[in-house]
N, C-alpha and C positions, 0 to 999 in steps of 0.2 A: 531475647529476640528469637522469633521463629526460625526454627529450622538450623541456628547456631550461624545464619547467613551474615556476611557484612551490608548493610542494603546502602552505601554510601563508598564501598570499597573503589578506590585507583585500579584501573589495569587498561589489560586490552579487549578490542569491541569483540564481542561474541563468547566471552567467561560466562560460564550459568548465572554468578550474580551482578555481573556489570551486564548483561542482556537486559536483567529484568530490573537494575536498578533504572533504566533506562528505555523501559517499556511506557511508562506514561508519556513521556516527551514523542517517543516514535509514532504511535497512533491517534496522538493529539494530532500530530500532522495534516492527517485528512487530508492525503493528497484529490480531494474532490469540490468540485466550485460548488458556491451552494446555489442552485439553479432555483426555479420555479417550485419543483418537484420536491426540494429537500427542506422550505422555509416553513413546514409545518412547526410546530411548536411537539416537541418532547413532553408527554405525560409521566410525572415524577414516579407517580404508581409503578408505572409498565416499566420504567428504566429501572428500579428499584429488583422488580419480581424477577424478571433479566437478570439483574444483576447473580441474584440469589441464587438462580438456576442454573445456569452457566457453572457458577462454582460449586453444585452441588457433585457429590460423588456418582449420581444416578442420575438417566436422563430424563424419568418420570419428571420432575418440576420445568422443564421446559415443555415437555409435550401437554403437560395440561395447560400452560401458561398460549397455547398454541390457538384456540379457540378465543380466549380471550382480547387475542391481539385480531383477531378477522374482525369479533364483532367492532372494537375499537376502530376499525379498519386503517391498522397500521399497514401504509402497504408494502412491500419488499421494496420499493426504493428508497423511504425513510425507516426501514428496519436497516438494512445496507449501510447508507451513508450518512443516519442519524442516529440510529440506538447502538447498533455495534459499536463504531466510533465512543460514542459516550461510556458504555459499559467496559469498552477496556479502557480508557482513561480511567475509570473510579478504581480498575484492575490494579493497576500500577498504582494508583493516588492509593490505594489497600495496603500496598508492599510497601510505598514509602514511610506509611504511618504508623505500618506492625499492625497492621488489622487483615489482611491475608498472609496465609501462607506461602511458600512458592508453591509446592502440591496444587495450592486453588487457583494459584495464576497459572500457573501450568495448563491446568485444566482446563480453568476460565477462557484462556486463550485457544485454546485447542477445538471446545465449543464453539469460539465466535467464530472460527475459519471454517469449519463444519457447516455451521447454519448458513457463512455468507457465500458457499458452493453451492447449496440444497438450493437458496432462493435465488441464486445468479446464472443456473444452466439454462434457461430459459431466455437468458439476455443476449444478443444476436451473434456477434463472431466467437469464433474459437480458436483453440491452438492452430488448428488446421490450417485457419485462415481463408475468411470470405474476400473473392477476389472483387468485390462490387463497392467496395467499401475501402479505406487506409488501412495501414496495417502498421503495427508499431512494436518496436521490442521493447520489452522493461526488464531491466535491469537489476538486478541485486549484486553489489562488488563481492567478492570475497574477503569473510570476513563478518559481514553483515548480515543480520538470523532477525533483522524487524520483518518477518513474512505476513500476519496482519495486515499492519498500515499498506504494504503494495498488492496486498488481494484488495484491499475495499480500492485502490487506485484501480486497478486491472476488473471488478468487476463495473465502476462508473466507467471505466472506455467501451466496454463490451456493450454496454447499456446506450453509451454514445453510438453504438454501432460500427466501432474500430477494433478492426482483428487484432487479439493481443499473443505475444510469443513472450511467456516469460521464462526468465533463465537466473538464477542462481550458482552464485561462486564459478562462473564460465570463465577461462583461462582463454588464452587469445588464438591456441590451435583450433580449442570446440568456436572459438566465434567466425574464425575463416570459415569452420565447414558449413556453420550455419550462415554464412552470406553469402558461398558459395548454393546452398539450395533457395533459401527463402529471401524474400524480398521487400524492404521495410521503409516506407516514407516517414519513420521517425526512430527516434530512442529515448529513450526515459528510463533515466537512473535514479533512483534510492539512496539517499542516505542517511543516518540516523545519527550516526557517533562523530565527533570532532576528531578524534583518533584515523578516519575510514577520510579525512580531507582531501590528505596528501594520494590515496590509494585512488579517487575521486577522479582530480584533475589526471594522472597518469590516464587513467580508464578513459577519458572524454579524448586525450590526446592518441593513445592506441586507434579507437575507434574513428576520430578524424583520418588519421594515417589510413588505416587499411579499407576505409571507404571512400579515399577521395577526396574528403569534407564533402562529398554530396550528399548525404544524411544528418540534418539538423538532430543535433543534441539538447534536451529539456533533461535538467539537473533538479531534482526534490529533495524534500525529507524533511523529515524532524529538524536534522542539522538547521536549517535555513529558516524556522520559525521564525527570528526576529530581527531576521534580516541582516544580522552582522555578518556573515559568510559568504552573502550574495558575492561582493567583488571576488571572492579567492578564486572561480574558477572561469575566469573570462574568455577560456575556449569554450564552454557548454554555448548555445544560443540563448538559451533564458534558462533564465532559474529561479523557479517559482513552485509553491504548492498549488495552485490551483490548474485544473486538470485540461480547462477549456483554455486559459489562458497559452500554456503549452502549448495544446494543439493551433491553436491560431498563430502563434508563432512560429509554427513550425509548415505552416503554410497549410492546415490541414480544418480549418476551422469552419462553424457556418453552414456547414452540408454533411450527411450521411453518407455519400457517393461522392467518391473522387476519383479525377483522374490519375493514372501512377505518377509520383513524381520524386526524386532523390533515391531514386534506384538503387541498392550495391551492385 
């Protein structure tokens, strides 16, 4: 077995090889609806070369791979929220089968959040936060390292046109300060591992408490694929993979421009 790893190994979420034994289930997620924009049909070719490049040691096989994908006219929003998605799916579907190594998932992974920055700066809010628009914090618990699956989440809202603030492994002092500055008509939490449940429901409870509950809570992930998990956190507002659904729940749906509303 490559690398002497257990790829099937028991533990806790975020072990080097319970991360990535658990890397296809996370970014199969897609936390993103599939709109208009995304129902193009996947060229097996392209997802293929993709593939290859990404886990190459050199970035040469993507950049030549780069021209071929204009003339194809794949465009960054089904590169985004169609071929990345897929390409790390096969990542993981690699490791489970002993056809990657970790080295090339590592890598492979590290390429796809690369490429989905280079083609997602140009999609309309930022950290900063555009005041013309919602604005929404995402969440990662501590604990939890699917960074991936919540960049293609965080680049489809930017794209939707809603300011995104994302925050990893934030403890509940750095979350007062940031509610004390910035201002968020949503949140959206990540989860990936059935282990990160119970850390899940406490986080949606924290965050009702020190906001009030005037800040509706959307609950994702991997975790919630097949829907067994939905009931367990019945304080989030909805809990769902899809992106637009969230946001409609969350009162935020249907328009680009909103007015402030769930203030902290």
């Amino acid at each position: 077995m490559h690398d002497g790893l257990q790829r099937d190994r028991a533990g806790i979420a975020g072990e080097g090889p319970v991360a990535v034994s658990h890397f296809a289930a996370e970014v199969v997620a897609r936390l993103t609806a599939r709109d208009g924009a995304t129902h193009a049909s996947l060229r097996e070719d392209l997802v293929r070369r993709l593939l290859v490049a990404v886990r190459s040691m050199d970035r040469a096989p993507f950049e030549l791979l780069k021209p071929e994908l204009r003339r194809a006219r794949v465009s960054r929003v089904a590169l985004a929220e169609l071929y990345i998605p897929e390409v790390a799916r096969r990542l993981g579907q690699g490791w489970h089968e002993d056809e990657c190594t970790f080295a090339e998932v590592t890598i492979g992974t590290a390429r796809l959040q690369a490429i989905l920055r280079d083609i997602a700066t140009s999609w309309s809010a930022d950290e900063g936060g555009m005041r013309d628009g919602p604005a929404v914090l995402v969440l990662l618990p501590p604990g939890e390292q699917h960074t991936l699956g919540a960049m293609v989440a965080v680049a489809k809202l930017r794209r939707l046109g809603v300011s995104v603030c994302l925050r990893m492994s934030t403890g509940p002092a750095e979350l007062r300060e940031l509610f004390g500055k910035r201002r968020f008509d949503a949140i959206m939490i990540s989860l990936a591992h059935a282990e990160m449940l119970e850390v899940g429901r406490k986080l949606v409870k924290t965050l009702k408490d020190m906001t009030g509950g005037r800040i509706p809570v959307a609950m994702g992930g991997a975790l919630f694929l097949d829907g067994t998990e939905m009931a367990s956190i019945p304080e989030a507002d909805i809990v769902t993979n899809d992106i637009e659904a969230a946001l409609q729940a969350c009162g935020l749906g249907g328009s680009r421009r909103r007015p402030g509303r769930g203030r902290a």
